[in-house]
C-alpha positions as CSV (number, residue, x, y, z in Angstrom):
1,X,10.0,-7.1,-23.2
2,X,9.8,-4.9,-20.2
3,X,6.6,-5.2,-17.8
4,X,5.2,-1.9,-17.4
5,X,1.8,-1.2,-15.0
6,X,-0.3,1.7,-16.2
7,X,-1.1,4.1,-13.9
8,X,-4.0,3.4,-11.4
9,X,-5.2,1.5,-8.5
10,X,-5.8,-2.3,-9.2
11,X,-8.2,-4.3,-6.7
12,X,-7.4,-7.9,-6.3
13,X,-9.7,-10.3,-7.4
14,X,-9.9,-12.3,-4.1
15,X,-11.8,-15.1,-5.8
16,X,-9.1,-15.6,-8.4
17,X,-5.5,-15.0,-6.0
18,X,-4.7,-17.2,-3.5
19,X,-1.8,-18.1,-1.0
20,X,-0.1,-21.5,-1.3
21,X,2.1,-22.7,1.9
22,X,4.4,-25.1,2.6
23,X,5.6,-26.0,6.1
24,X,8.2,-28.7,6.9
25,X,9.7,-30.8,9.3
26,X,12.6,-33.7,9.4
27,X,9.9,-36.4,7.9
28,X,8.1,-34.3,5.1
29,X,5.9,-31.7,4.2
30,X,2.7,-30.4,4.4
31,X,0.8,-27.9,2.2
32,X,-2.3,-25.7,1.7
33,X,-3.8,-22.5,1.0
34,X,-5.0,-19.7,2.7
35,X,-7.3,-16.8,0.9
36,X,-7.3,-13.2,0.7
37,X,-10.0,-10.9,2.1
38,X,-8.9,-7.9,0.5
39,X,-6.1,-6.4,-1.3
40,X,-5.0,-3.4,-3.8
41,X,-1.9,-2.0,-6.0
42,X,-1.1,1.7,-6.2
43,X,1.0,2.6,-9.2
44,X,1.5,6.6,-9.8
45,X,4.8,6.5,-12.4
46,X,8.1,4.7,-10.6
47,X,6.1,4.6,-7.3
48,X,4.2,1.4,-6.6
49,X,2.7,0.3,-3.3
50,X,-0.7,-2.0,-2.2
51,X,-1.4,-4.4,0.5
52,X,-2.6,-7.8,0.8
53,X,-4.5,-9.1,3.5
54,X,-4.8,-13.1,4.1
55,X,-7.9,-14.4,6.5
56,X,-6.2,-16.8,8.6
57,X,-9.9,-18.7,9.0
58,X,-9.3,-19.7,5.8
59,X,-6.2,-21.8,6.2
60,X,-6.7,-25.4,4.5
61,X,-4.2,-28.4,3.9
62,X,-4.6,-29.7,1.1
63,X,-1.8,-33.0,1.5
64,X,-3.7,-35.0,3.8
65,X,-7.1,-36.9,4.4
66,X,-10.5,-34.9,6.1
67,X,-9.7,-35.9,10.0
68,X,-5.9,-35.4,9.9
69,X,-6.2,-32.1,7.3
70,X,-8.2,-30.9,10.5
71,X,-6.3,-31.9,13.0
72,X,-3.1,-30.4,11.7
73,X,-5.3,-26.9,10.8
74,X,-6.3,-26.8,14.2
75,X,-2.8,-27.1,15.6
76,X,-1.4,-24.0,13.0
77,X,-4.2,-22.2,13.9
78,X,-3.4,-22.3,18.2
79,X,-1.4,-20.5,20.0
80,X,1.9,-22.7,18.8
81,X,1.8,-21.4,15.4
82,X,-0.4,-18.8,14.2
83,X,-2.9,-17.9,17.1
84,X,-5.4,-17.7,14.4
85,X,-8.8,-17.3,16.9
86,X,-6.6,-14.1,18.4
87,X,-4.9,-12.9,15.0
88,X,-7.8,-13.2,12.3
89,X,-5.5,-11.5,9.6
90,X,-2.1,-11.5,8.2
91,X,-0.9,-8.5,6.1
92,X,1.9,-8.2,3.0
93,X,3.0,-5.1,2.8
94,X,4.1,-3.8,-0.6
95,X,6.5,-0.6,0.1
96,X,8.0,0.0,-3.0
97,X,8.9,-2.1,-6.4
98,X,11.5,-1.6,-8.5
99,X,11.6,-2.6,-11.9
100,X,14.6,-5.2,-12.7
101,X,16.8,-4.0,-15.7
102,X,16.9,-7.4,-16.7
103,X,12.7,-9.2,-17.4
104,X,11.4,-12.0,-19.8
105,X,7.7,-13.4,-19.4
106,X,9.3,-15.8,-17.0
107,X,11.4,-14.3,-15.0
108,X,11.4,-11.5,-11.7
109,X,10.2,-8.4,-13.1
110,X,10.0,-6.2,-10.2
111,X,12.1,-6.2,-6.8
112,X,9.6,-6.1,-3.7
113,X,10.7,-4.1,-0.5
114,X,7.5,-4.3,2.4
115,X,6.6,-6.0,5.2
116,X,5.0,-8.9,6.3
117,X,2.7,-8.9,9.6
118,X,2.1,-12.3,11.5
119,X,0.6,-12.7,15.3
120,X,0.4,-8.7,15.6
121,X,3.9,-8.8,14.8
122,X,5.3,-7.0,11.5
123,X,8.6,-7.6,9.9
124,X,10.9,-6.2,6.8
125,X,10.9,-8.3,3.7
126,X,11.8,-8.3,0.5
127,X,11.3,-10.5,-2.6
128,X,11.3,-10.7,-6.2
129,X,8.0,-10.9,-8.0
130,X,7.1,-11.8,-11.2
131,X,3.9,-9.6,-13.0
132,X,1.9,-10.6,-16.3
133,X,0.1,-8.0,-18.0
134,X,-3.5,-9.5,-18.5
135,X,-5.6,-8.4,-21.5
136,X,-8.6,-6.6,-19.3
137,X,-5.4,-3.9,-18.6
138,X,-5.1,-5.8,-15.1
139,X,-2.0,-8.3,-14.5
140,X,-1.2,-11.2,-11.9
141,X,1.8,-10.9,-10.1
142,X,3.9,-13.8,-8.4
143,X,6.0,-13.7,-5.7
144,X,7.8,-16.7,-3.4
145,X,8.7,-15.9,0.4
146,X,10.4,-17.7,2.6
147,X,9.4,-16.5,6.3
148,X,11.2,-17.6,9.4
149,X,7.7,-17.8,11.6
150,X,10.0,-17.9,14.9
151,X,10.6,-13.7,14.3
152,X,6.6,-14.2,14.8
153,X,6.4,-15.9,18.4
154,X,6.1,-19.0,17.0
155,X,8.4,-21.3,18.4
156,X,7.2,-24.6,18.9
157,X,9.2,-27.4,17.4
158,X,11.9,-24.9,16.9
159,X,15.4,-26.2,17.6
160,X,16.7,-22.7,18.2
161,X,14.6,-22.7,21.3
162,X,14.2,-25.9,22.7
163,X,15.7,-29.1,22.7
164,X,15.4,-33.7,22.6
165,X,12.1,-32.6,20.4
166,X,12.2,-35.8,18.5
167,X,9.1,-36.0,16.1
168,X,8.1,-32.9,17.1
169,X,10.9,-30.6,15.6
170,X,9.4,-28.3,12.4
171,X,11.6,-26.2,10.7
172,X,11.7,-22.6,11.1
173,X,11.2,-21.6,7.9
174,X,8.1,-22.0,6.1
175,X,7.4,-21.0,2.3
176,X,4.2,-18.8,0.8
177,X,3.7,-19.2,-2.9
178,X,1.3,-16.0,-3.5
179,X,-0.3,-15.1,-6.7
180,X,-2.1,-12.1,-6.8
181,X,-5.0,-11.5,-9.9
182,X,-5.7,-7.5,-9.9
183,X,-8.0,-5.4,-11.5
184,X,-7.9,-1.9,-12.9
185,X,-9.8,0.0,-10.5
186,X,-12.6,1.8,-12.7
């Protein structure tokens, strides 16, 4: 069946979406979530747009115990990774989304082209999301993005710009699982 959003505008629900991330490095993982302060979808016919906006104050881990959860938070949140004191928000950007010819209830429904804004610092970015009607007439929607944080100014640990980091190389790319509940605007 093909996944169709009525006309309207659609407010997230910021208590039910959330952000998962994932960040790596040669030794593991770690993960957590971050929240959304506020967020909307515009859909007039073909044409579907919205933005998301994540508080960075709200960035947890989730893989480790109390004392090193906060430790590591602490380091994302400084000026190596996400200068969170400085840059209290990160936005998604939803441009345009095309429906895919080709949907099942668990698949890609629509095709995402927007942008992403990190550090002050706003990139392209497309993805392919995947949207559940819900039965209030609002949906959740699904998307995976991988983000390469050094286009961001985050560097540190990055082997494309320094080198001998031993334990302290982290990889590039890190991944954002975000799942966005909406509802009809009335």
């Amino acid at each position: 069946p093909t996944v169709r959003i009525a006309d309207g505008i659609y407010d997230v629900d910021i208590e039910a979406s959330i952000v998962d991330w994932t960040g790596c490095n040669p030794n593991g993982s770690h993960v957590g979530t971050l929240r959304l302060s506020s967020g909307f979808v515009r859909v007039q016919g073909e044409q579907i747009s919205g933005e998301f906006v994540v508080d960075m104050k709200t960035m947890v881990c989730t893989d480790l115990k109390e004392k090193p959860a906060k430790t590591l938070i602490a380091h994302l949140a400084s000026a190596d990774f996400f200068l969170a004191d400085r840059f209290k928000t990160a936005t998604l950007e939803m441009r345009e989304a095309r429906m895919r010819s080709e949907q099942s209830p668990t698949t890609p429904s629509y095709e995402v082209d927007g942008a992403i804004t990190i550090r002050g610092k706003t990139r392209d970015i497309a993805f392919p999301t995947t949207v559940t009607p819900l039965p209030d007439g609002g949906f959740t929607a699904l998307a995976v993005l991988d983000v390469d944080r050094t286009y961001f100014g985050s560097t540190y640990g990055s082997a494309r710009f320094f080198e001998y980091l031993g334990m302290h190389l982290v990889y590039d790319i890190f991944h954002l699982q975000v799942r966005i509940v909406a509802k009809r605007r009335a």
